[in-house]
C-alpha positions as CSV (number, residue, x, y, z in Angstrom):
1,X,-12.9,47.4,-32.0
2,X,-11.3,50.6,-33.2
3,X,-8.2,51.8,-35.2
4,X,-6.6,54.8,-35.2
5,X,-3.8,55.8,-37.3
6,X,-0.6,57.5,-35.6
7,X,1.8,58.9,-37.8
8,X,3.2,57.3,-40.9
9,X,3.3,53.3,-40.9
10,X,2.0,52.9,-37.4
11,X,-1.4,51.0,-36.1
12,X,-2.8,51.2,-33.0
13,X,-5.3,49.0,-31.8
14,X,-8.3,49.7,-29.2
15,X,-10.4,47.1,-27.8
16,X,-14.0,48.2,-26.3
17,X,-16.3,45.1,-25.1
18,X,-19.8,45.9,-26.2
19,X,-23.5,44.2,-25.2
20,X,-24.0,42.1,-22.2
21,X,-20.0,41.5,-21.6
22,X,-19.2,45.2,-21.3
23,X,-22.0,45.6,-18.4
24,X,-21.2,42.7,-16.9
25,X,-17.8,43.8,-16.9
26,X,-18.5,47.7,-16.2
27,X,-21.0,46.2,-13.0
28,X,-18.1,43.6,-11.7
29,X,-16.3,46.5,-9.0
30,X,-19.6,46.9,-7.7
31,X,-20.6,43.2,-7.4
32,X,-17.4,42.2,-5.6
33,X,-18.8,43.5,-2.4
34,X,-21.8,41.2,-2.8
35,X,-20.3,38.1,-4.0
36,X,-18.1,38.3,-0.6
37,X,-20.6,38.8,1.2
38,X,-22.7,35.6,-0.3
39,X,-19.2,33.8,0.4
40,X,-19.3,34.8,3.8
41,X,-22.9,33.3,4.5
42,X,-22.0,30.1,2.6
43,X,-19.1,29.5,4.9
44,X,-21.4,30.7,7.8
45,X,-24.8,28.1,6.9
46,X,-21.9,24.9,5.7
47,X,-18.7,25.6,7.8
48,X,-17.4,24.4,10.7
49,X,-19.6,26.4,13.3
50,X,-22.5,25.4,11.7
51,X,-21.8,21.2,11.2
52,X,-21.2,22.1,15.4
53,X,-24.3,23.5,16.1
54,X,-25.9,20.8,14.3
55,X,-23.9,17.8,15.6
56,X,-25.4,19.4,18.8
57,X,-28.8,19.1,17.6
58,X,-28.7,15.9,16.3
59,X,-27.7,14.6,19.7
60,X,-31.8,14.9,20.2
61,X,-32.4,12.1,18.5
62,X,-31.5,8.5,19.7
63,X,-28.3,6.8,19.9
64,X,-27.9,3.8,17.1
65,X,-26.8,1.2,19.5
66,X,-25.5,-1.3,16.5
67,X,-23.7,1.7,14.7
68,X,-19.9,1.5,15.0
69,X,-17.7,4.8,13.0
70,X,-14.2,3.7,12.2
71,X,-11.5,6.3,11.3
72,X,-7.7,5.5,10.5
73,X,-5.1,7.8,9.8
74,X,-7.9,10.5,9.7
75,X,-9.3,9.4,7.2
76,X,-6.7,8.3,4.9
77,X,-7.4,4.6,4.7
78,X,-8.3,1.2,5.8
79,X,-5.3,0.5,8.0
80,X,-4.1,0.3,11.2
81,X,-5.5,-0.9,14.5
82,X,-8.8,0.4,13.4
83,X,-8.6,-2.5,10.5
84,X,-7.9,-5.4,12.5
85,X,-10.5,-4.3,14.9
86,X,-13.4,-4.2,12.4
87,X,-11.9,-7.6,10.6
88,X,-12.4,-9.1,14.1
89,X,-15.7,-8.1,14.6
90,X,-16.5,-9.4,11.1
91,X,-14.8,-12.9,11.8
92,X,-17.1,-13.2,14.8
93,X,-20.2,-11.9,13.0
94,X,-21.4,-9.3,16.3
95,X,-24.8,-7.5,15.5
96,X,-22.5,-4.1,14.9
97,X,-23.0,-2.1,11.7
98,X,-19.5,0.0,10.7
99,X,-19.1,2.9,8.8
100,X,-15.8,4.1,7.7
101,X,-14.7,8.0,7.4
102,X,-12.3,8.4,4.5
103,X,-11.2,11.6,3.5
104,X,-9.2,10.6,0.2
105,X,-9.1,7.8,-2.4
106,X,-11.5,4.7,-1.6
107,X,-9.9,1.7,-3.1
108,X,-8.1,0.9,0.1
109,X,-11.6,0.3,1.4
110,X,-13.3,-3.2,1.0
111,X,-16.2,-3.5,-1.4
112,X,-19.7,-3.1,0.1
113,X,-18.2,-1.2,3.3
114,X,-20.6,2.1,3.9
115,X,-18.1,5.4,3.8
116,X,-18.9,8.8,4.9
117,X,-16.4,11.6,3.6
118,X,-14.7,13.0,6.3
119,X,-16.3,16.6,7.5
120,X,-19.4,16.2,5.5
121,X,-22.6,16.8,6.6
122,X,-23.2,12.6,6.5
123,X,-20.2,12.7,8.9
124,X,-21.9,14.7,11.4
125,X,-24.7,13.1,11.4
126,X,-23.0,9.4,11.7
127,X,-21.1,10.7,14.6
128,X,-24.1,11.9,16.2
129,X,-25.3,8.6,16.6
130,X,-23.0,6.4,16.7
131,X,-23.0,4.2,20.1
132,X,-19.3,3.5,19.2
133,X,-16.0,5.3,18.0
134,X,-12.7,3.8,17.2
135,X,-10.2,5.7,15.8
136,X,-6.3,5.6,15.5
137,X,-5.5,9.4,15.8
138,X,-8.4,11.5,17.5
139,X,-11.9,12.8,16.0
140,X,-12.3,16.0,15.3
141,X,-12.0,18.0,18.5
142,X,-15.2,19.9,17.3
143,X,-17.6,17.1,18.6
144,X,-17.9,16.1,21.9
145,X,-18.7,13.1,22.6
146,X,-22.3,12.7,23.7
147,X,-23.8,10.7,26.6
148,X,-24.3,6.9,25.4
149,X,-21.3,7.4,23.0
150,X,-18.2,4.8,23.8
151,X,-15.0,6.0,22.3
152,X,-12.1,3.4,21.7
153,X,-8.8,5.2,21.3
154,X,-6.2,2.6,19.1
155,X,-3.4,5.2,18.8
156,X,-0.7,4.4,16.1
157,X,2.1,3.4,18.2
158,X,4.6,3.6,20.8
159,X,5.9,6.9,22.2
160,X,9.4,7.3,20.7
161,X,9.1,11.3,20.1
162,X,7.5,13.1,22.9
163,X,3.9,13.5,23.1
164,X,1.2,16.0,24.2
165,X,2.1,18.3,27.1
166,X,5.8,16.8,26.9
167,X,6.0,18.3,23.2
168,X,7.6,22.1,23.7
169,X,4.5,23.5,21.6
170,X,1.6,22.4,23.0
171,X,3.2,23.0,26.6
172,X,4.1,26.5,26.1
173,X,0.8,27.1,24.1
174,X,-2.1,29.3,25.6
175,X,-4.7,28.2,27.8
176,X,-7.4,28.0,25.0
177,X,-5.3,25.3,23.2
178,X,-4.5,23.7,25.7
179,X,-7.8,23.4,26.8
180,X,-8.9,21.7,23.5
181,X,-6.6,19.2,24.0
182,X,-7.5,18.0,27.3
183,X,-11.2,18.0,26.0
184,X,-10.1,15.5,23.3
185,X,-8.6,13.4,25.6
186,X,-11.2,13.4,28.0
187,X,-13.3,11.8,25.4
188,X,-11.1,8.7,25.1
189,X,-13.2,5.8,27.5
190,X,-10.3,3.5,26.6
191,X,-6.9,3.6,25.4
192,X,-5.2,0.6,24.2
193,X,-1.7,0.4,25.9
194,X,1.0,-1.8,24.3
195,X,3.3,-1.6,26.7
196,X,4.3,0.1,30.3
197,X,6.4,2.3,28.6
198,X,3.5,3.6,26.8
199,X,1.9,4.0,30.1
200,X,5.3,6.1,31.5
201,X,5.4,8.1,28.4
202,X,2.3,8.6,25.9
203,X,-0.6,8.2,28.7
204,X,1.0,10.3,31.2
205,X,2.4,13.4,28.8
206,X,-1.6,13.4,27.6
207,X,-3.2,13.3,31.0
208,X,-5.2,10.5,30.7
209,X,-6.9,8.8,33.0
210,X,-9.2,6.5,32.2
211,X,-9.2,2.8,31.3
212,X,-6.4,1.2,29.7
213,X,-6.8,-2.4,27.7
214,X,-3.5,-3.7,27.9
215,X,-3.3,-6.2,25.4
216,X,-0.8,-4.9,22.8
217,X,-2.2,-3.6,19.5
218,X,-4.8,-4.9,17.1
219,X,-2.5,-4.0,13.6
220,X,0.4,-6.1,15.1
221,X,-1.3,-9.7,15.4
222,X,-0.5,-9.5,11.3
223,X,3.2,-9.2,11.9
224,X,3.3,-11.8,15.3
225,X,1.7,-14.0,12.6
226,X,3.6,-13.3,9.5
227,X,3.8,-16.9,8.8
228,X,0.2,-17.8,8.5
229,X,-0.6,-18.1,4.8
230,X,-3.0,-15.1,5.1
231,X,-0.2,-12.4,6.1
232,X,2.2,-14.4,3.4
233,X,-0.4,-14.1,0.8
234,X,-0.5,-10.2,1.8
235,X,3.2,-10.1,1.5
236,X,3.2,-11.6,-1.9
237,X,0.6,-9.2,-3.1
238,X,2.5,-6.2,-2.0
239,X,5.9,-7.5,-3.8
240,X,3.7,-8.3,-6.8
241,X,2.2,-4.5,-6.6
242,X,5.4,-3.1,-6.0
243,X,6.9,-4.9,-9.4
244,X,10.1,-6.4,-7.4
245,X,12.4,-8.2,-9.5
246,X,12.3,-12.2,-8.2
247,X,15.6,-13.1,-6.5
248,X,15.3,-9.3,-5.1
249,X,15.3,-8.3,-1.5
250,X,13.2,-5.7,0.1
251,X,14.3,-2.9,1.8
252,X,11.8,-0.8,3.6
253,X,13.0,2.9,4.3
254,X,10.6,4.7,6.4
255,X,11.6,7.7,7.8
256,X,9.6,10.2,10.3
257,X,8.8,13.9,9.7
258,X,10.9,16.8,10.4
259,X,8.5,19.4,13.0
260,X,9.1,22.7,11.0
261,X,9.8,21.4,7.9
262,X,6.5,19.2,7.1
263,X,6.0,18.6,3.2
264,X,9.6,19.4,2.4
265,X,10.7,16.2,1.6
266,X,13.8,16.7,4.3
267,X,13.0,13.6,6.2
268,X,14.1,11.4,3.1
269,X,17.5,12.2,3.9
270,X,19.6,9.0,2.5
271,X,21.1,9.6,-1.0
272,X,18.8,6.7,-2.9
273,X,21.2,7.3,-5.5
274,X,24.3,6.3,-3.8
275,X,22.3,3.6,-1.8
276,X,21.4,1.8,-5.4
277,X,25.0,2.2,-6.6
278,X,25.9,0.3,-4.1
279,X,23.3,-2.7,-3.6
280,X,20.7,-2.2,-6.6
281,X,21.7,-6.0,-8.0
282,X,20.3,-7.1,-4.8
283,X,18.3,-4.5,-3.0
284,X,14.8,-3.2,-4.4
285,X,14.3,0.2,-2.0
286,X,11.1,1.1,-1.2
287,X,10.1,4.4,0.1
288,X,7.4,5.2,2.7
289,X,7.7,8.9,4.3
290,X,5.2,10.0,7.3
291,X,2.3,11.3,5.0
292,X,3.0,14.8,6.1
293,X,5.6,14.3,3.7
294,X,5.8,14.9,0.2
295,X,8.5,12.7,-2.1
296,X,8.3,11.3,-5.5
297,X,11.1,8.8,-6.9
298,X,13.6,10.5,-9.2
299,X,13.4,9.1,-12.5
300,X,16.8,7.5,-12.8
301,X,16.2,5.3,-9.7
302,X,12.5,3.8,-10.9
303,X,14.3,0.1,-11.6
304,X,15.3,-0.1,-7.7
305,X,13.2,2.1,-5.9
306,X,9.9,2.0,-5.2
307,X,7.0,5.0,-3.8
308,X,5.4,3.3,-1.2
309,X,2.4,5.6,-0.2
310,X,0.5,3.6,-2.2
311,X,-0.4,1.3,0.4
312,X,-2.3,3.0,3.4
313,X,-2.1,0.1,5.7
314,X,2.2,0.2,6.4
315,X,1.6,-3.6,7.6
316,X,1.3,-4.8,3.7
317,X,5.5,-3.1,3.2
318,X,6.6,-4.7,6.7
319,X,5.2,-8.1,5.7
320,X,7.0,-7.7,2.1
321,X,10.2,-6.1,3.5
322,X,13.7,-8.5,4.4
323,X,15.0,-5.2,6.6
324,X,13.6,-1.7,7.8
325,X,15.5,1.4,7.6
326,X,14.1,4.0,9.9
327,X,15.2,7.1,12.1
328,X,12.8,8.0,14.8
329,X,9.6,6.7,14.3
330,X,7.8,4.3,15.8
331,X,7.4,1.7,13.0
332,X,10.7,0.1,14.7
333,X,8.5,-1.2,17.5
334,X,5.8,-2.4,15.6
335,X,8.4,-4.1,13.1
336,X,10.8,-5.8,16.3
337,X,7.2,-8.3,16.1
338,X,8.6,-9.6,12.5
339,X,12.1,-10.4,14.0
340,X,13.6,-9.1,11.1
341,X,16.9,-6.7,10.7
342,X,16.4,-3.1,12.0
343,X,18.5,-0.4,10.8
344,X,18.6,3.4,12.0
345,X,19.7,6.2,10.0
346,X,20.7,8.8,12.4
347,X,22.8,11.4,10.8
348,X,20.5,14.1,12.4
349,X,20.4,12.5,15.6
350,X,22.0,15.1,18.0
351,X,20.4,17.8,16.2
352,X,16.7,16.3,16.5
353,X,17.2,14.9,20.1
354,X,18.3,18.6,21.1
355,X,16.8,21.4,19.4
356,X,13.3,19.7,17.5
357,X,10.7,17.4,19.6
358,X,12.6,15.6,21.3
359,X,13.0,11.5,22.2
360,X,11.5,10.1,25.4
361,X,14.6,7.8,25.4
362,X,18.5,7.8,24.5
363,X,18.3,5.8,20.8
364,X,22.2,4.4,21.4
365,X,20.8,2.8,24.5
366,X,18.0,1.2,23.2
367,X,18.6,0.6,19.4
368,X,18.1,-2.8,18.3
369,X,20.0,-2.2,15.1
370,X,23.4,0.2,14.4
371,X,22.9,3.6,14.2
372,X,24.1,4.8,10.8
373,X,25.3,7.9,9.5
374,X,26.9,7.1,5.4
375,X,25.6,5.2,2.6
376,X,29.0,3.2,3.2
377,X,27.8,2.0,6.0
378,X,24.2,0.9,5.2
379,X,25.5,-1.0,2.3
380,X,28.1,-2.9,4.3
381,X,24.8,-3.8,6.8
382,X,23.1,-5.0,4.0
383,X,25.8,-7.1,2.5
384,X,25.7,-9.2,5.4
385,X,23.0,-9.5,7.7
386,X,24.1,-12.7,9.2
387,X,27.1,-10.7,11.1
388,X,24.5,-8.2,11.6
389,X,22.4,-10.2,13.5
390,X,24.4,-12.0,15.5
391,X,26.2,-8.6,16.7
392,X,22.4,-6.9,17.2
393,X,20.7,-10.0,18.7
394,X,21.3,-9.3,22.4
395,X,19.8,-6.0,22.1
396,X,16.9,-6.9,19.9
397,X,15.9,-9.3,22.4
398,X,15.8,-6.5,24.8
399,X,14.0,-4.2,23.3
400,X,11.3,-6.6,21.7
401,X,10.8,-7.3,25.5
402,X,10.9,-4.3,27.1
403,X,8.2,-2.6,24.3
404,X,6.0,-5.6,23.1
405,X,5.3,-7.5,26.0
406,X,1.4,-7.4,24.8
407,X,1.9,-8.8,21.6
408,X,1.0,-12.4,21.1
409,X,-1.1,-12.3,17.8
410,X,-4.5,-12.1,19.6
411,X,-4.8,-8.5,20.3
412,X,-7.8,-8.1,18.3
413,X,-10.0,-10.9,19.9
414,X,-8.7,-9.4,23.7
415,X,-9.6,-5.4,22.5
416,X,-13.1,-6.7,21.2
417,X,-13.9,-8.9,24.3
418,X,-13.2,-6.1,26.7
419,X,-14.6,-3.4,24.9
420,X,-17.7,-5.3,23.0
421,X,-18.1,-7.3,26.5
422,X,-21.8,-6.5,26.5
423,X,-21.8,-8.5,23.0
424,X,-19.9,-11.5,23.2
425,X,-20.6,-14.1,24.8
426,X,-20.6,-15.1,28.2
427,X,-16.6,-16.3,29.5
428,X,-15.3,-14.8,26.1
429,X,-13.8,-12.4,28.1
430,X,-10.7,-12.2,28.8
431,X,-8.0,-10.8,32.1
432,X,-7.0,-7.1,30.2
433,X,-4.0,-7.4,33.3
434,X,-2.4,-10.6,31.8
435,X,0.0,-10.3,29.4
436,X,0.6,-13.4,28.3
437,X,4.0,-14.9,26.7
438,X,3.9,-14.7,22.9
439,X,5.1,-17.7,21.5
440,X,8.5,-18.2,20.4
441,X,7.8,-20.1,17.4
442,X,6.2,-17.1,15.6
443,X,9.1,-14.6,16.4
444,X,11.9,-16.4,13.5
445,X,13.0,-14.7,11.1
446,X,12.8,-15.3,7.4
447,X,13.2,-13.0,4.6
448,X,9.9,-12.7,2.5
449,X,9.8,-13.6,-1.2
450,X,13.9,-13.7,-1.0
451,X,15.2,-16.5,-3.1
452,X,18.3,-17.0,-0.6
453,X,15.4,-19.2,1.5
454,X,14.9,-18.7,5.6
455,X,16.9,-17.0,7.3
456,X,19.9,-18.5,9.8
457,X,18.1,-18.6,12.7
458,X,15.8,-16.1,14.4
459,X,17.1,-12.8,15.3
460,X,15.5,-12.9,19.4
461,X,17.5,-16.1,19.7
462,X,20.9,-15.7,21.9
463,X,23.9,-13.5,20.8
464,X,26.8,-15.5,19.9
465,X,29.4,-12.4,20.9
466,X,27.6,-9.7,20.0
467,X,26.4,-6.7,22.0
468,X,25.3,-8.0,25.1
């Protein structure tokens, strides 16, 4: 350090680094070139390319014909189809081993499962031999699936939005991407179908081809079966997790993401505040967004509502929930299995159907719930869903039956025996063309943990004057 004096009263100060910190900082313009350069062969010897070229390799050595690699959500939990699929093979104790991909926190995860973080080098080298893949989304396109591999392809629901070459991007896109996606498909050996309006819309806009188990999804036997003490016992843990007051009803609000605007929070689009103004005595509101989306509950609002990302799996908030308030994702079909009240929140609706993705079908026509645009009129839904289901019942009936004619709460057992059917035993098979009734008894509706006791009948039973 130096000083200098400059005119009368003044001080200025000078600051030289000296010894190994002055070199080091004297050499750092001419190490930048080399420290890129190292960067550059790090990314070359760890990245992408080079977990390829070695998943390639790998494929030398023998398949691991007990070895089963789960993935849900891409890696973001123990959920979904996936789930029920491995809790199924458990139950029946099938010489299989799983490993689960995660790619965030593990507590979702049950103790003693074996996890491999998603994109690692372990990952790789699981997928490499692995006789079987199940999935809910779509393993990275950057492995092909190699000869002796058997992919199951669960999906995460019902084709609402358009899908693959229907969806403006990927069907304007270049050849190269559309290439890709083709090549992912193509590695799909089966693809569960819940429906033939899956079939119409989902398996045709993706090209697929191969062989369909139609026998309605795994995740869904939890809400045909919402009444066996198991799924209760998972509804009263959620309520217990999400601190809801007793005597207070559940209102799931689930909305979909916004294509442009992913992580902006836009798809939360009902003003929670007004919302607990008006039904907070009796409403707890909890919160799940598409996890593309970002949200966080304002302050003020933490005594009635509630962040629901917490729970990976969604079926632990539609066993705790009395009512579901969505726009235009697909949790409406896979929450028309509870019987319980469905509303929409629509106030985007022309706007989304017209100039975003797109809808495979006209929501007015097939809604089994009102179509909502004001707070006003939620709250009035809310205040009585007696009147709201007798008006909606017609319709609910329809739509239950025209979208989950494959769910009887044995999805699990039917996807296992058809795609395990080399491991269970002989005449455990069973017919993946029949579709079997599900029975009635399982469909009522009753509000979970609610104080006001069961419901006034269930919600697929006829409509007494309402929409027919």
């Amino acid at each position: 350090m130096g000083c200098e004096g400059h005119g009368a009263g003044r001080l200025e100060l000078t600051w030289e680094r000296t010894g190994a910190l002055g070199r080091a900082e004297t050499a750092a313009p001419r190490l930048r070139p080399a420290r890129r350069r190292v960067q550059r062969l790090t990314r070359r010897v760890t990245g992408p390319r080079a977990k390829a070229l070695t998943y390639h390799e790998l494929q030398r050595l023998p398949v691991d014909d007990t070895l089963v690699v789960f993935e849900a959500l891409e890696g973001r939990g123990y959920a979904d189809s996936p789930r029920a699929l491995h809790e199924e093979i458990l139950r029946r104790g099938l010489p299989l081993r799983a490993v689960w991909s995660c790619a965030g926190p593990t507590s979702s995860y049950p103790e003693g499962v074996p996890l491999v973080r998603r994109g690692s080098w372990e990952y790789v080298r699981t997928l490499a031999r692995a006789r079987y893949w199940i999935d809910s989304h779509g393993f990275p396109t950057l492995y092909g699936k190699r000869p002796g591999t058997r992919y199951l392809q669960t999906w995460h629901g019902q084709a609402l939005k358009h899908m693959g070459f229907d969806v403006p991007e990927l069907r304007l896109a270049g050849p190269e991407r559309q290439r890709r996606h083709r090549e992912a498909v193509g590695r799909w050996d089966a693809l569960i179908a819940p429906s033939e309006e899956f079939e119409r819309t989902f398996v045709r806009a993706n090209g697929y081809t191969g062989r369909l188990l139609r026998t309605g999804l795994p995740r869904n036997d939890a809400l045909v079966r919402w009444n066996d003490p198991e799924q209760r016992d998972r509804a009263a843990t959620a309520r217990a997790r999400l601190q809801v007051p007793d005597g207070r009803k559940v209102l799931l609000y689930a909305p979909t993401f916004r294509d442009g605007a992913r992580g902006t929070g836009e798809s939360v689009r009902v003003d929670l505040a007004e919302l607990v103004r008006r039904t907070g005595e009796e409403w707890t509101v909890v919160v799940r967004p598409h996890y593309y989306e970002r949200f966080a509950v304002p302050r003020e609002l933490g005594h009635a509502v509630r962040d629901g990302r917490q729970f990976p799996d969604l079926n632990d908030l539609l066993l705790a929930s009395d009512a579901l308030l969505t726009d235009y994702s697909s949790v409406m079909f896979d929450y028309a299995n509870l019987g319980r009240p469905i509303l929409l929140w629509a106030d985007d609706y022309a706007h989304y159907r017209s100039t975003a993705r797109g809808l495979y079908y006209d929501l007015p026509e097939i809604a089994p719930g009102p179509m909502l645009t004001t707070v006003g009129e939620l709250a009035a839904g809310l205040a009585d869903l007696g009147a709201l289901r007798e008006e909606w019942a017609g319709a609910y009936g329809r739509f239950q039956a025209r979208f989950n004619p494959y769910e009887t709460g044995r999805s699990s057992g039917a996807v296992v025996d058809l795609f395990f059917e080399e491991l269970v035993s002989p005449g455990g098979a069973v017919d993946e063309e029949a579709t079997p009734d599900p029975p009635a008894d399982e469909r009522a509706a009753t509000p979970v943990g609610s104080s006001a006791g069961p419901a006034s009948g269930p919600l697929l039973g006829p409509s007494a004057g309402g929409r027919g």
